[in-house]
py3Dmol code that shows the C-alpha trace and the ligand (Angstrom):
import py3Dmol

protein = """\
ATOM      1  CA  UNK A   1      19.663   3.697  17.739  1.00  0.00           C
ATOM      2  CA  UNK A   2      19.847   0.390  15.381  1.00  0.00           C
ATOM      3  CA  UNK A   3      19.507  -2.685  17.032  1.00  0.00           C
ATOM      4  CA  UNK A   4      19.906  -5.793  15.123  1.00  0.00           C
ATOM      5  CA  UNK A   5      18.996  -8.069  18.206  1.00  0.00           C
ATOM      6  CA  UNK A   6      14.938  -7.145  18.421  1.00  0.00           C
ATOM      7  CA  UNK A   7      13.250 -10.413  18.552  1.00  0.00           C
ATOM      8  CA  UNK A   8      12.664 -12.028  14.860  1.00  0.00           C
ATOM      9  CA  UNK A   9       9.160 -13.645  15.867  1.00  0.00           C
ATOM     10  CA  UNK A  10       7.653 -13.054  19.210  1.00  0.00           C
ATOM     11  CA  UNK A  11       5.118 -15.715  20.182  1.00  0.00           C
ATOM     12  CA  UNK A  12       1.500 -14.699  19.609  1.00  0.00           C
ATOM     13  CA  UNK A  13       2.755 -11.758  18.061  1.00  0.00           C
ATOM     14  CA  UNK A  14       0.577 -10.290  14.484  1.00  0.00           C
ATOM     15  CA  UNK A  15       3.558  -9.004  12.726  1.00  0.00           C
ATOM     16  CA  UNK A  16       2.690  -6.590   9.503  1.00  0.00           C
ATOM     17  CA  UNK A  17       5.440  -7.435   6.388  1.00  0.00           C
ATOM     18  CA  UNK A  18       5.865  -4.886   3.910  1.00  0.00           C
ATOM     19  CA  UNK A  19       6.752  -6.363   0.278  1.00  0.00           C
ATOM     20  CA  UNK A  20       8.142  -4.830  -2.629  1.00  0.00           C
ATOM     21  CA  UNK A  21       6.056  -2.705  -4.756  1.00  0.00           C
ATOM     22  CA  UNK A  22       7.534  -3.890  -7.881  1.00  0.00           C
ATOM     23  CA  UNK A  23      11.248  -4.017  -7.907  1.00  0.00           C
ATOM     24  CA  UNK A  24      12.308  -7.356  -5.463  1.00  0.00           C
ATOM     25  CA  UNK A  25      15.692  -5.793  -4.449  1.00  0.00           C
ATOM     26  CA  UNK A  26      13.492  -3.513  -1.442  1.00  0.00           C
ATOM     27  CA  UNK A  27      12.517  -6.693   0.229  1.00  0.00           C
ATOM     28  CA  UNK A  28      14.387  -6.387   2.791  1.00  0.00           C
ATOM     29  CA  UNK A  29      16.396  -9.021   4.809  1.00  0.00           C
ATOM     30  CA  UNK A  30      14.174  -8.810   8.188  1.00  0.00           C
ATOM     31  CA  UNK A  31      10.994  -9.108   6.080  1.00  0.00           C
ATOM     32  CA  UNK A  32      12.713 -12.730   4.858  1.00  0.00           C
ATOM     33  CA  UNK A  33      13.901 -13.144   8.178  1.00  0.00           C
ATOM     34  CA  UNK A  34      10.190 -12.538   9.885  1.00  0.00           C
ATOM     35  CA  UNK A  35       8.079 -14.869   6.858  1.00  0.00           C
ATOM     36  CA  UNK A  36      10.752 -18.038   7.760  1.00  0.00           C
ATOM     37  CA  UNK A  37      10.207 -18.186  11.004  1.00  0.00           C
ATOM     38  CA  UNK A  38       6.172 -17.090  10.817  1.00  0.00           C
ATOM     39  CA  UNK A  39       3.983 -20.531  11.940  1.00  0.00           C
ATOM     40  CA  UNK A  40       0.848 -18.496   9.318  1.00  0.00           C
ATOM     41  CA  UNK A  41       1.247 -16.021   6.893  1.00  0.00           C
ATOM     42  CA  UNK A  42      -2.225 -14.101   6.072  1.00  0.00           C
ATOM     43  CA  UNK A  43      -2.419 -12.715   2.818  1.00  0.00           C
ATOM     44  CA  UNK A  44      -4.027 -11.336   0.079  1.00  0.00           C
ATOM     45  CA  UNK A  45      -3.540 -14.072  -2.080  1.00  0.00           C
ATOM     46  CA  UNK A  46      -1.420 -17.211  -1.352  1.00  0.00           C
ATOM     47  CA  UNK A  47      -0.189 -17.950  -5.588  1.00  0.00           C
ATOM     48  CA  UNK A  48       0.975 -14.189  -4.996  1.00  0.00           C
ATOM     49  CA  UNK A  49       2.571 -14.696  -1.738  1.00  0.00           C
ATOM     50  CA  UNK A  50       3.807 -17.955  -2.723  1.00  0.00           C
ATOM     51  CA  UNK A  51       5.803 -16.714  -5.615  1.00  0.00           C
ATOM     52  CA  UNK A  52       7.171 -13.653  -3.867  1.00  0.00           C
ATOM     53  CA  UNK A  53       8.794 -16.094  -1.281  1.00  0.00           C
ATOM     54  CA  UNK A  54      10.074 -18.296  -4.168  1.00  0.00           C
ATOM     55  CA  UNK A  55      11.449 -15.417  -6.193  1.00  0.00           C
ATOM     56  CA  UNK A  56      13.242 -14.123  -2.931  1.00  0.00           C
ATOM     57  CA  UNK A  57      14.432 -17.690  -2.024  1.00  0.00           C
ATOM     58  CA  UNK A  58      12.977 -17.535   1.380  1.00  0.00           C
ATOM     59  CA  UNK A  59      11.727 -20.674   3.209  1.00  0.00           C
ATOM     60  CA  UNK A  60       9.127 -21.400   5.516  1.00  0.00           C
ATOM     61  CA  UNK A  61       7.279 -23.960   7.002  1.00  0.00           C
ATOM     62  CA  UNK A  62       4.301 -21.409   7.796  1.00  0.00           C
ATOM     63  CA  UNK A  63       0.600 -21.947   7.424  1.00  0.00           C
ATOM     64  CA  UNK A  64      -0.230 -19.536   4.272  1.00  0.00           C
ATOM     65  CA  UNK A  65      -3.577 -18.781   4.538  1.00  0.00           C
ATOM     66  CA  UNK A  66      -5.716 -15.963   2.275  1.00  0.00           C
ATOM     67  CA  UNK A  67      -6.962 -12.871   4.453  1.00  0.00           C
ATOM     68  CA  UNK A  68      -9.210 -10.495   2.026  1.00  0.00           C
ATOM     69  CA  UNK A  69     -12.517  -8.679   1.965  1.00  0.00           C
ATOM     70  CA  UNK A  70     -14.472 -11.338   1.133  1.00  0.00           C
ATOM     71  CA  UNK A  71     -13.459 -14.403   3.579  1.00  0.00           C
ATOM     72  CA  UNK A  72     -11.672 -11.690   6.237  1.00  0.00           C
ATOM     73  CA  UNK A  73     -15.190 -12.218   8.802  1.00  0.00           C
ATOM     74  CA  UNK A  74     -14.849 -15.633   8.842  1.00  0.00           C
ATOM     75  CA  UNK A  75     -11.070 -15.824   9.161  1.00  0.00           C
ATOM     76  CA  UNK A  76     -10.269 -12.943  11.983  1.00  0.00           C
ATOM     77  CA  UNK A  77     -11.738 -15.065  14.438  1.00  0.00           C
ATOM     78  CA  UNK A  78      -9.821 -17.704  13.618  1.00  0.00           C
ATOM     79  CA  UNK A  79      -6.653 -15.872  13.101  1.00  0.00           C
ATOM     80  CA  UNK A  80      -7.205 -14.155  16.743  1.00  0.00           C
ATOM     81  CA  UNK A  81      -7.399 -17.641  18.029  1.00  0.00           C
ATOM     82  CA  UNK A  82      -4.170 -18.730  16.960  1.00  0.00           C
ATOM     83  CA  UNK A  83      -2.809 -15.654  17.975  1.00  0.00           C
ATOM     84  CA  UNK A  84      -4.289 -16.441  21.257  1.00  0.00           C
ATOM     85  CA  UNK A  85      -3.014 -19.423  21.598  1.00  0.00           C
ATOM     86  CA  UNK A  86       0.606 -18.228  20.905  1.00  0.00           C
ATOM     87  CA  UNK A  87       1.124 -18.930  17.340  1.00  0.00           C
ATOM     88  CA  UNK A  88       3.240 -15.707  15.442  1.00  0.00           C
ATOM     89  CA  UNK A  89       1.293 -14.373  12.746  1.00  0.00           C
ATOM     90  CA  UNK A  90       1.863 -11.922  10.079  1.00  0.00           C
ATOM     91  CA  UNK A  91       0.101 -10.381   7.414  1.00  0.00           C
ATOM     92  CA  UNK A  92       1.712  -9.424   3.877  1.00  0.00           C
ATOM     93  CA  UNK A  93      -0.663  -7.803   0.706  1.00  0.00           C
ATOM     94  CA  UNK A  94       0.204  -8.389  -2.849  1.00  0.00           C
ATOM     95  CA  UNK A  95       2.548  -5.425  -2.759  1.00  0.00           C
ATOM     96  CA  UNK A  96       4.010  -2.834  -0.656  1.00  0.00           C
ATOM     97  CA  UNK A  97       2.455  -1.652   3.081  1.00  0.00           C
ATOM     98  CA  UNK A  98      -0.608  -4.224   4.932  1.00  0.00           C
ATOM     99  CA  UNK A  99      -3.564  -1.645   5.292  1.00  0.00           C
ATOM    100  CA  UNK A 100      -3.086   0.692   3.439  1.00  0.00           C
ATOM    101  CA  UNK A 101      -5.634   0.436   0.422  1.00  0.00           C
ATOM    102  CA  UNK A 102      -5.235  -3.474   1.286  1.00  0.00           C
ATOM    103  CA  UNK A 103      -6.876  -5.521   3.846  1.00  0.00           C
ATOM    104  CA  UNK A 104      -6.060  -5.371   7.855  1.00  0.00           C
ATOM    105  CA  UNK A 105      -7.224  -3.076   9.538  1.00  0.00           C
ATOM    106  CA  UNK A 106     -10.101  -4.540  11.315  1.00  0.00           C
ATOM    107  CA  UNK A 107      -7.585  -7.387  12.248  1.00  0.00           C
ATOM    108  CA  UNK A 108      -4.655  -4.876  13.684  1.00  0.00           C
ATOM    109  CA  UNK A 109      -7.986  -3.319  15.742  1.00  0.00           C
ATOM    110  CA  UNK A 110      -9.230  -6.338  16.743  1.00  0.00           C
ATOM    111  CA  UNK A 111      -5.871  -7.491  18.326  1.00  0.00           C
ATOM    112  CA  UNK A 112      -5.397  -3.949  20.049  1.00  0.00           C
ATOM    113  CA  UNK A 113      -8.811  -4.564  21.395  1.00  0.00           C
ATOM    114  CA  UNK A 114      -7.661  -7.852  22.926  1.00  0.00           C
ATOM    115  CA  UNK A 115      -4.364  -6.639  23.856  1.00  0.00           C
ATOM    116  CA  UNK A 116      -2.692  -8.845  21.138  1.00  0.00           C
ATOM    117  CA  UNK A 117       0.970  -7.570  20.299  1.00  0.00           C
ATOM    118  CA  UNK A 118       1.057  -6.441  16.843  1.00  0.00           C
ATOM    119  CA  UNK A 119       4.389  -5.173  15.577  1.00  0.00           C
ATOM    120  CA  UNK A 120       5.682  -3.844  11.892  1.00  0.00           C
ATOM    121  CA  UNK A 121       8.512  -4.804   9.280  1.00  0.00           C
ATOM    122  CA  UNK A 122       8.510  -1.258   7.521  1.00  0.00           C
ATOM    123  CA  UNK A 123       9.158  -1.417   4.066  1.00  0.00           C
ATOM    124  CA  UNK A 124       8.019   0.181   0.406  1.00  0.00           C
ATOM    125  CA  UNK A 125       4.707   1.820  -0.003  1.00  0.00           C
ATOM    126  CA  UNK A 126       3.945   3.921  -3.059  1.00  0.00           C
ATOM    127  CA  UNK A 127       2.539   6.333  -1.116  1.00  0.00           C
ATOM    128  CA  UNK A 128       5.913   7.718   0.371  1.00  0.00           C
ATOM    129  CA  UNK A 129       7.511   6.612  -2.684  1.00  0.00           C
ATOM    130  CA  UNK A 130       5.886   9.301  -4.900  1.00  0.00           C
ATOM    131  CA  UNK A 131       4.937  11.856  -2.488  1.00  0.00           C
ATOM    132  CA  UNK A 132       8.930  11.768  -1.608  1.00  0.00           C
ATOM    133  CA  UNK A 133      10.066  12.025  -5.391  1.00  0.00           C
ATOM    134  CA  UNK A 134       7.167  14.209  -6.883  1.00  0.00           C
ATOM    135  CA  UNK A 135       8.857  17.793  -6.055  1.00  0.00           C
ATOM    136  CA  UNK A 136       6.087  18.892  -3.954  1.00  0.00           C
ATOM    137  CA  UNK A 137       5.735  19.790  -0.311  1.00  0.00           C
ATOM    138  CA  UNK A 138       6.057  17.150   1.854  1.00  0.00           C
ATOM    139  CA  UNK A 139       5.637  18.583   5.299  1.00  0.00           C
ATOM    140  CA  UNK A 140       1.635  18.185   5.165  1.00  0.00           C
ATOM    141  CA  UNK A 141       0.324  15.862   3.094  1.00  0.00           C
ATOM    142  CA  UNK A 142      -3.156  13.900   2.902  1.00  0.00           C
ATOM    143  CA  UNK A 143      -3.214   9.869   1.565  1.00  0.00           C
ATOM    144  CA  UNK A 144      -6.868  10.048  -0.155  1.00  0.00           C
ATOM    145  CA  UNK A 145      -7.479   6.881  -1.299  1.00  0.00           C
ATOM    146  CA  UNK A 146      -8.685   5.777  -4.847  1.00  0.00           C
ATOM    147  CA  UNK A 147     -10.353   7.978  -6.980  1.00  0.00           C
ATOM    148  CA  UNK A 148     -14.067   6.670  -7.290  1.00  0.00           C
ATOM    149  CA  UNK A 149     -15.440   5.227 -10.582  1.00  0.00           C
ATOM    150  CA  UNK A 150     -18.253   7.431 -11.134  1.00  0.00           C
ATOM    151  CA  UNK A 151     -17.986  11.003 -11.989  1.00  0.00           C
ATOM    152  CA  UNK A 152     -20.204  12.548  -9.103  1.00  0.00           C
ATOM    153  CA  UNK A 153     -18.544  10.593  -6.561  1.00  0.00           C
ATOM    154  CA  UNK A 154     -15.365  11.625  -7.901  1.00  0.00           C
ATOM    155  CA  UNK A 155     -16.021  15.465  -8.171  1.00  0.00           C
ATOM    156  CA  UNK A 156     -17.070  15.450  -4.569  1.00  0.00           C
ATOM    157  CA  UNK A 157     -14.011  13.832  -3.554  1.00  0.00           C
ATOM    158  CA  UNK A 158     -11.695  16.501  -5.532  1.00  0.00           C
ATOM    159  CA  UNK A 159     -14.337  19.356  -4.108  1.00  0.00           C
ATOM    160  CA  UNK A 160     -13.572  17.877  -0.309  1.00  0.00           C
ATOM    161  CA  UNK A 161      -9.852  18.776  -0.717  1.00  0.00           C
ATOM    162  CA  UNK A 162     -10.308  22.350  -2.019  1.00  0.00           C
ATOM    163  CA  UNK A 163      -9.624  24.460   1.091  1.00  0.00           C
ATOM    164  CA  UNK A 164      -7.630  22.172   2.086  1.00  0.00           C
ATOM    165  CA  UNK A 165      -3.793  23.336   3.323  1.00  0.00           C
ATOM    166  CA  UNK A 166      -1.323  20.038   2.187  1.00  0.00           C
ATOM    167  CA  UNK A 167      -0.140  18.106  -0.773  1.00  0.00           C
ATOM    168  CA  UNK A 168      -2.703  15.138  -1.344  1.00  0.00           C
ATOM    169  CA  UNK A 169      -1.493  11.802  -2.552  1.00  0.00           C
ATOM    170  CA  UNK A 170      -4.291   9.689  -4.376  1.00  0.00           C
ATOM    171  CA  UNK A 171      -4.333   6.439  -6.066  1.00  0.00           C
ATOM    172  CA  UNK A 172      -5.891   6.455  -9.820  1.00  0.00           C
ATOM    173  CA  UNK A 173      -5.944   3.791 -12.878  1.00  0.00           C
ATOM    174  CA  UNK A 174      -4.330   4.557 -16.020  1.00  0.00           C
ATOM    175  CA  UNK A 175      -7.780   4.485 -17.756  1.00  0.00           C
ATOM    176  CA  UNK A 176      -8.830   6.844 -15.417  1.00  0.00           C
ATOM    177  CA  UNK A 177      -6.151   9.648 -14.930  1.00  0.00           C
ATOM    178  CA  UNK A 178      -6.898  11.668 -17.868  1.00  0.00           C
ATOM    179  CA  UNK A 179     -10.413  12.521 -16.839  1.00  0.00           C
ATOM    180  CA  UNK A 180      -9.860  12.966 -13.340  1.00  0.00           C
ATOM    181  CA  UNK A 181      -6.874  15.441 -14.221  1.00  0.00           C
ATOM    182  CA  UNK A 182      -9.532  17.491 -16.073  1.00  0.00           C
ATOM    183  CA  UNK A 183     -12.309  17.093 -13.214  1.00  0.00           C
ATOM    184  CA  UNK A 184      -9.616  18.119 -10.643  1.00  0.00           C
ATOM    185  CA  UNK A 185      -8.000  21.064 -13.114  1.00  0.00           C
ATOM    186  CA  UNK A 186     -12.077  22.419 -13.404  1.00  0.00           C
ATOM    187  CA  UNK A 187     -12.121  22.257  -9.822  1.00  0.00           C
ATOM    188  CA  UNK A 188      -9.031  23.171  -8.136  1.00  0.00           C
ATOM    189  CA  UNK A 189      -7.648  25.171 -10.697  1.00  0.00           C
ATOM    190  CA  UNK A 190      -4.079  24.984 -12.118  1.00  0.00           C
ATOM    191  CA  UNK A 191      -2.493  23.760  -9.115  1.00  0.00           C
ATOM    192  CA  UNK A 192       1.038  21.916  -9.889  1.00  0.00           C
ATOM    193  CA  UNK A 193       0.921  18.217  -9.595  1.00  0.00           C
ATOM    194  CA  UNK A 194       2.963  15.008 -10.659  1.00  0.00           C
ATOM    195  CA  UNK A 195       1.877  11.583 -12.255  1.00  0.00           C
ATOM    196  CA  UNK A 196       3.800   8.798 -10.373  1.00  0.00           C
ATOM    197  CA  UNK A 197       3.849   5.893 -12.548  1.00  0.00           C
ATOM    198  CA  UNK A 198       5.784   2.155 -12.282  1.00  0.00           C
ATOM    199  CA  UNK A 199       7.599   3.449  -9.216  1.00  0.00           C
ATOM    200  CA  UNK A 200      10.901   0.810  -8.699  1.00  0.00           C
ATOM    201  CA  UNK A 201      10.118  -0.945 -12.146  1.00  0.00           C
ATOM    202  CA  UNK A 202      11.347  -0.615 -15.406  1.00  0.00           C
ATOM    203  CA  UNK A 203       9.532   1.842 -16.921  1.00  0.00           C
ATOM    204  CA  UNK A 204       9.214   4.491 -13.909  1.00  0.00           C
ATOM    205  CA  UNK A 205       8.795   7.786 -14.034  1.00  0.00           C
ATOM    206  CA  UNK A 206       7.547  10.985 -12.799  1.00  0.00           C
ATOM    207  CA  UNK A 207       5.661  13.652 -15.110  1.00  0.00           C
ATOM    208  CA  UNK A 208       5.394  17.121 -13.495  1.00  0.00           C
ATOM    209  CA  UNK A 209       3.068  20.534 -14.370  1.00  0.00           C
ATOM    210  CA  UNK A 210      -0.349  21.944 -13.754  1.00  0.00           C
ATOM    211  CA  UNK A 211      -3.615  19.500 -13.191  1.00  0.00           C
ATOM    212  CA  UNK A 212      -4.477  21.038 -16.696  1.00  0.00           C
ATOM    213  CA  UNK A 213      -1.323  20.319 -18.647  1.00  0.00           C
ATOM    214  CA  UNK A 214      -0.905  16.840 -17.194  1.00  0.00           C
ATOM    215  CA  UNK A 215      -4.315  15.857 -18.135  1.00  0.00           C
ATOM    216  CA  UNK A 216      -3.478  17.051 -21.709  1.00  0.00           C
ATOM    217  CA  UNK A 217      -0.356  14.783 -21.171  1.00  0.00           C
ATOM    218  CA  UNK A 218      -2.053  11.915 -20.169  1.00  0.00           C
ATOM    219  CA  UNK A 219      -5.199  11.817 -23.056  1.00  0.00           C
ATOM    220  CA  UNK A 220      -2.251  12.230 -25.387  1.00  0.00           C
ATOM    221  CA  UNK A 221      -0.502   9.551 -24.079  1.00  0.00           C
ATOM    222  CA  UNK A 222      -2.605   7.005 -22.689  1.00  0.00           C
ATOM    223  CA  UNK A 223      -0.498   5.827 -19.868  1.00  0.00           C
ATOM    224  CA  UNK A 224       0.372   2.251 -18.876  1.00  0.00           C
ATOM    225  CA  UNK A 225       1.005   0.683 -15.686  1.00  0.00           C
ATOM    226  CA  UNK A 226       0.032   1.734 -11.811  1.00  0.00           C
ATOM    227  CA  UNK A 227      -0.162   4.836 -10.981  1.00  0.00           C
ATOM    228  CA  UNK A 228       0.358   7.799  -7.676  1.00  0.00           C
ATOM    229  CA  UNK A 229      -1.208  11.378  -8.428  1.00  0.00           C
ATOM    230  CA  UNK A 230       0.633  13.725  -5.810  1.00  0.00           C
TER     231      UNK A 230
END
"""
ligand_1 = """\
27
SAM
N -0.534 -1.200 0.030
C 0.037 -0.678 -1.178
C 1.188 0.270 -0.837
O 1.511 0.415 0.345
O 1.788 0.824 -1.747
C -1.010 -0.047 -2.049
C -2.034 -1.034 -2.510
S -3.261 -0.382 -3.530
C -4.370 -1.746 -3.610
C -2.559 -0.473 -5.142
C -2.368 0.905 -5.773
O -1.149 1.487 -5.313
C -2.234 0.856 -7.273
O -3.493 0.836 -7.920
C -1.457 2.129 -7.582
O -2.308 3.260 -7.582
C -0.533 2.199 -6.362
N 0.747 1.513 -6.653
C 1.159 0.314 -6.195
N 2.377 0.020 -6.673
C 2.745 1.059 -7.452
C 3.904 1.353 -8.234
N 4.924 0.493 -8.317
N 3.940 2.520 -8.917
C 2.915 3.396 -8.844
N 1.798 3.177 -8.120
C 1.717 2.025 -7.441
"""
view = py3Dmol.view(width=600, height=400)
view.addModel(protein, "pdb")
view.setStyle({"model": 0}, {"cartoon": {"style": "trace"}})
view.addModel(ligand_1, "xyz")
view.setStyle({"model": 1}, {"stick": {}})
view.zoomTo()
view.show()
């Protein structure tokens, strides 16, 4: 049932905001609601964070701190700490759903280790986005990452999904999808796929046909912009 008393910010609570993955209109009103009344916002990186709460007119007096890769051992103790000591923290990336592809989940484990509440603001993540729009079947699907750079990590990757029963969802560049359309066509044979590109922005679309013919489309075209391979 909907419920529109749940508590906006529990005490010593990690909450996990999703943010728009382009188009500002899908952030929604709790997310605003939960980054007001936050007393530290973790994210990916604070000008980013900083102009997302401008552009959506939201106020806070919270903490913004930056949680990534590179500084994330040195600030999850210090972020469990606070949570600890009762202070409501969540965690936002630059765009669409914490964790996935983005940085988190050794926090979220650490505070289910400790029995630290963690609770989610659902929201956009290009994953759903394209898999839900691409035409394909949806009832089993696999998120596989990123492609990898080089070509012998990649062809491994594309040779680990071969037998495998369900749509897979990968992320790719635009300088990228070309050759990894023809590594995946030699591999997996003409299997139908769509190029999610821009999803919520200006210049979306979706291009549809076999691993072969959408690698043709995309050395042709040389696409712009970020991109979901479904
Ligand atoms: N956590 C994010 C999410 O939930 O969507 C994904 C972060 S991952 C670092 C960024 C990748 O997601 C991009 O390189 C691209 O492959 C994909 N992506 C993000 N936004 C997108 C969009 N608007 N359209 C298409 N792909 C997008």
């Amino acid at each position: 049932p909907l419920a529109s008393s749940c508590p906006v910010m529990t005490p010593g609570t990690l909450t996990l905001v999703a943010t728009p993955i382009g188009n500002l209109g899908d952030f929604s009103p709790r997310a605003a609601e939960v980054l007001s009344s936050a007393e530290i916002i973790a994210c990916e990186d604070t000008r980013v964070t900083r102009k997302l709460l401008n552009l959506t007119g939201t106020t806070t007096s919270a903490r913004i701190v930056a949680y990534h890769d590179h500084n994330g051992a040195a600030m999850r103790p210090w972020l469990l700490d606070q949570l600890a000591t009762g202070k409501s923290v969540v965690l936002v990336s630059d765009a669409g759903t914490p964790l996935i592809s983005d940085p988190g989940y050794k926090l979220v484990a650490a505070c289910r280790e400790q029995d630290i509440m963690v609770l989610s603001v659902p929201g956009p993540s290009a994953i759903l986005a394209a898999l839900a729009i691409s035409g394909l079947p949806t009832d089993r699907f696999m998120f596989a990452g990123f492609l990898a750079g080089s070509s012998k990590a990649r062809r491994d990757q594309i040779s680990e999904i071969e037998g495998l029963r369900a749509t897979t969802i990968w992320f790719e560049t635009p300088f990228r999808i070309a050759t990894s359309l023809a590594e995946m066509s030699k591999i997996l044979g003409p299997r139908p796929a769509a190029v999610a590109r821009e999803l919520t922005k200006l210049h979306e679309e979706v291009r549809c046909g076999t691993l072969g013919e959408l690698a043709e489309e995309m050395k042709a075209k040389k696409p712009k912009g970020e991109i979901v391979l479904v």
